[in-house]
N, CA and C atoms as a LAMMPS dump frame, in Angstrom:
ITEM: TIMESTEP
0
ITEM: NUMBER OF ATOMS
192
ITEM: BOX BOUNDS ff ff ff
-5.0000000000000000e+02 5.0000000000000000e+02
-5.0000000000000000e+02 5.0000000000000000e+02
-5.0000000000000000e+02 5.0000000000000000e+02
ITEM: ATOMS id mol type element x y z
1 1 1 N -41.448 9.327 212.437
2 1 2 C -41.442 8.045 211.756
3 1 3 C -40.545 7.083 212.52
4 2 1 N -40.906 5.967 212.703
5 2 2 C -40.365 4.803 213.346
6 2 3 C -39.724 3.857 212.368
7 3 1 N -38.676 3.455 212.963
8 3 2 C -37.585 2.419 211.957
9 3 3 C -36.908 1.044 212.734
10 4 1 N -36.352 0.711 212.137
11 4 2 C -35.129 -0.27 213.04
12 4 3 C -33.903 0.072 212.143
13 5 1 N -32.712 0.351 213.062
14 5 2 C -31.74 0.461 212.601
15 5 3 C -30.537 -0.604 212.724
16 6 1 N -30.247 -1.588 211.462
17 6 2 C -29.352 -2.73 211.572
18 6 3 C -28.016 -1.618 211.336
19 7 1 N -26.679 -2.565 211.714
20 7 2 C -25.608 -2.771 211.634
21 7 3 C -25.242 -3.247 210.466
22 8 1 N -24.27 -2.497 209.243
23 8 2 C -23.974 -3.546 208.223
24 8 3 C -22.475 -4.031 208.375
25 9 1 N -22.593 -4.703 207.463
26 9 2 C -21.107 -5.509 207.853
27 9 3 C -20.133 -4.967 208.177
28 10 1 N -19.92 -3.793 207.305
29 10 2 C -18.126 -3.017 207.324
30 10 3 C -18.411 -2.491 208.811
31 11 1 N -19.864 -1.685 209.338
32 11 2 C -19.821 -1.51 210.867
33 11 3 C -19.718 -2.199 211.71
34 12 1 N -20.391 -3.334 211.589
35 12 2 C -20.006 -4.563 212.429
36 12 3 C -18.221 -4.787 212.976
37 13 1 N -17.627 -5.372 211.63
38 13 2 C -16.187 -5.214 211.275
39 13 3 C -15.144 -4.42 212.458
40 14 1 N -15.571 -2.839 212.213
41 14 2 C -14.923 -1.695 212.835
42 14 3 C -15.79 -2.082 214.099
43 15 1 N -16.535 -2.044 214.55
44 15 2 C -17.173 -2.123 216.059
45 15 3 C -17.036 -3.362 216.757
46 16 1 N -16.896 -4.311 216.18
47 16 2 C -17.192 -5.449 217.204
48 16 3 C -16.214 -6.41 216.826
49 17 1 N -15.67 -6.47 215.889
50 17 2 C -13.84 -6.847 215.654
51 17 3 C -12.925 -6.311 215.56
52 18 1 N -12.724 -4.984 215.829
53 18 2 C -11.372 -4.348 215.676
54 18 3 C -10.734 -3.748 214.819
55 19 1 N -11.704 -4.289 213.42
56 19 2 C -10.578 -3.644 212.149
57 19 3 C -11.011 -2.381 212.232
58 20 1 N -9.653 -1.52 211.991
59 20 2 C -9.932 -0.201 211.296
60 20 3 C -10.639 0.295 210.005
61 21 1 N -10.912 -0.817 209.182
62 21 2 C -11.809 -0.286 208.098
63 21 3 C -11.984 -2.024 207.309
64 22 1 N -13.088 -1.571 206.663
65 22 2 C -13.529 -2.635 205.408
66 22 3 C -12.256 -2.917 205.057
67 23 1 N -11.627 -2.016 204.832
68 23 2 C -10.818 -2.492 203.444
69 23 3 C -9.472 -3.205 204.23
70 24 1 N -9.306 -2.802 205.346
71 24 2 C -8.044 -3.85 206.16
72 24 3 C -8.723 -5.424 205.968
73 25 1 N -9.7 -5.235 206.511
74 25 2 C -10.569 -6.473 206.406
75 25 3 C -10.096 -7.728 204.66
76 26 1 N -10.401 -6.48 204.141
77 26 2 C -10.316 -7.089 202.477
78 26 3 C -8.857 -7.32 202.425
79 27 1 N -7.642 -6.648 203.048
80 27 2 C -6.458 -6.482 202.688
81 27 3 C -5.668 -8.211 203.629
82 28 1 N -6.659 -8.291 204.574
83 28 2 C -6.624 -9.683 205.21
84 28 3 C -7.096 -10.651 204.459
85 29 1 N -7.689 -10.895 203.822
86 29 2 C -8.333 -11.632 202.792
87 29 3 C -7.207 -11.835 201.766
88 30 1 N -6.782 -10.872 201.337
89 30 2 C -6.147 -10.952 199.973
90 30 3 C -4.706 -11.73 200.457
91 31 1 N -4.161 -11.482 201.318
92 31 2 C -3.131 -11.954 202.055
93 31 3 C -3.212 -13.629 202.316
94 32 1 N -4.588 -14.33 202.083
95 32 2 C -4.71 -15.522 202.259
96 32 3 C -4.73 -16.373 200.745
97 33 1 N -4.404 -17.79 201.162
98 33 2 C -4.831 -18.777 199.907
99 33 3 C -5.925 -18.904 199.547
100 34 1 N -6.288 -19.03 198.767
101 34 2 C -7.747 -18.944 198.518
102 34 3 C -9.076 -19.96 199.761
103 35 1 N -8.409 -21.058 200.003
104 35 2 C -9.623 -21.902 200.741
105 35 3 C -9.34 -21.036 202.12
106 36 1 N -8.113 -20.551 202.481
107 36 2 C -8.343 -20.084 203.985
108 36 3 C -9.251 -18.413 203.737
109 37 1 N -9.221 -18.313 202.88
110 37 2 C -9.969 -16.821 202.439
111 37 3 C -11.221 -17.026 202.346
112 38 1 N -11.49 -18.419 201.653
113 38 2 C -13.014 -18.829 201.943
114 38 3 C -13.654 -19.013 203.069
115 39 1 N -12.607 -19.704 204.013
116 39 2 C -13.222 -20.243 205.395
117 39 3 C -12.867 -18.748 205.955
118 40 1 N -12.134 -17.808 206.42
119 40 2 C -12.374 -16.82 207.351
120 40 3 C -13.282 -15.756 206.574
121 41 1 N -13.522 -15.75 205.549
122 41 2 C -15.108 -14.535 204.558
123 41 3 C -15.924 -15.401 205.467
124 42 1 N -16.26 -16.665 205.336
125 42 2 C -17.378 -17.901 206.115
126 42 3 C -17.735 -17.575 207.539
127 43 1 N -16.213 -17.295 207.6
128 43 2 C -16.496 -17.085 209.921
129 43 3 C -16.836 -16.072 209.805
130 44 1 N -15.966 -14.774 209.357
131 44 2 C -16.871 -13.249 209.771
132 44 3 C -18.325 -13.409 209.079
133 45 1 N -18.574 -13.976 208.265
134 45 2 C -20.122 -13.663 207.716
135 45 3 C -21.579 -14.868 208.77
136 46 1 N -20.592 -15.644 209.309
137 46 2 C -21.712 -16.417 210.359
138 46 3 C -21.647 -15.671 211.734
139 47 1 N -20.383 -15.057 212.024
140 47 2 C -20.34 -14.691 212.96
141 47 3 C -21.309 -13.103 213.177
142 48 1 N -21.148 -12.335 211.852
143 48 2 C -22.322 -11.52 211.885
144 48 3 C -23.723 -11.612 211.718
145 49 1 N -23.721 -12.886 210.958
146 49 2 C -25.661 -13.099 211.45
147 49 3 C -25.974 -13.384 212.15
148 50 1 N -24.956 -13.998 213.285
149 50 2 C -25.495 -14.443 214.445
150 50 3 C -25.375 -13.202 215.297
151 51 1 N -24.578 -12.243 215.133
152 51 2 C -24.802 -10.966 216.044
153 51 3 C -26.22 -10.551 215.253
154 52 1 N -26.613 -9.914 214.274
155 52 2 C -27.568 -9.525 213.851
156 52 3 C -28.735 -10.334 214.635
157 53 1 N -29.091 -11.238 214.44
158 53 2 C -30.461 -12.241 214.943
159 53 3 C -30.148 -12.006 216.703
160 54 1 N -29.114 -12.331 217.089
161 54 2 C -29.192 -12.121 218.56
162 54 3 C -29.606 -10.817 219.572
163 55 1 N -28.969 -9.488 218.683
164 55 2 C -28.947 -8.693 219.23
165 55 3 C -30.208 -7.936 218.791
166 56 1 N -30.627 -7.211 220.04
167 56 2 C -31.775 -6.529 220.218
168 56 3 C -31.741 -5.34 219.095
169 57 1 N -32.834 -4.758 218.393
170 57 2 C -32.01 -4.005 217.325
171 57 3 C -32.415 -2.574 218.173
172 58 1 N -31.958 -0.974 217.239
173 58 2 C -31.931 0.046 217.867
174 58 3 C -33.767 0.62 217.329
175 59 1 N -34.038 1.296 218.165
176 59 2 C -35.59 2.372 217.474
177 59 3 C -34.621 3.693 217.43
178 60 1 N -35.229 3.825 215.827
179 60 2 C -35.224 5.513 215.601
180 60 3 C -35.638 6.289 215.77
181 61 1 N -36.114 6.662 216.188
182 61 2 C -37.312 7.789 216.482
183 61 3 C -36.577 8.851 215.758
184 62 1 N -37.58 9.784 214.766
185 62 2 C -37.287 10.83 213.769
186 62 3 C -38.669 12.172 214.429
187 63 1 N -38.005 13.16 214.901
188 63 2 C -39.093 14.041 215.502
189 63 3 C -39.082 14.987 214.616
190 64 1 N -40.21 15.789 214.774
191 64 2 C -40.361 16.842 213.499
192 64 3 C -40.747 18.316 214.227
């Protein structure tokens, strides 16, 4: 069976920004005022659809 396999956010996150986990991520967040918490949730979430749409995605191939 054939698939495409996306990236979700918390992988994105750990792979292609650095954090060690979702939840550092969240623990950065919480650490902010609320409008700067809005605008950097805003950047990581444009900045991952634009990796998503850009990047070529993976084939699964599932053999039996």
């Amino acid at each position: 069976m054939k698939g495409f396999v996306t990236m979700t956010f918390a992988t994105w996150l750990k792979k292609e920004e650095g954090f060690i986990s979702k939840a550092q991520y969240d623990c950065l967040l919480n650490t902010l005022p609320y409008e700067a918490r809005k605008k950097v949730n805003l950047y990581y979430k444009e900045k991952y659809k634009y990796f998503i749409t850009t990047t070529p995605k993976q084939l699964e191939l599932k053999l039996k």
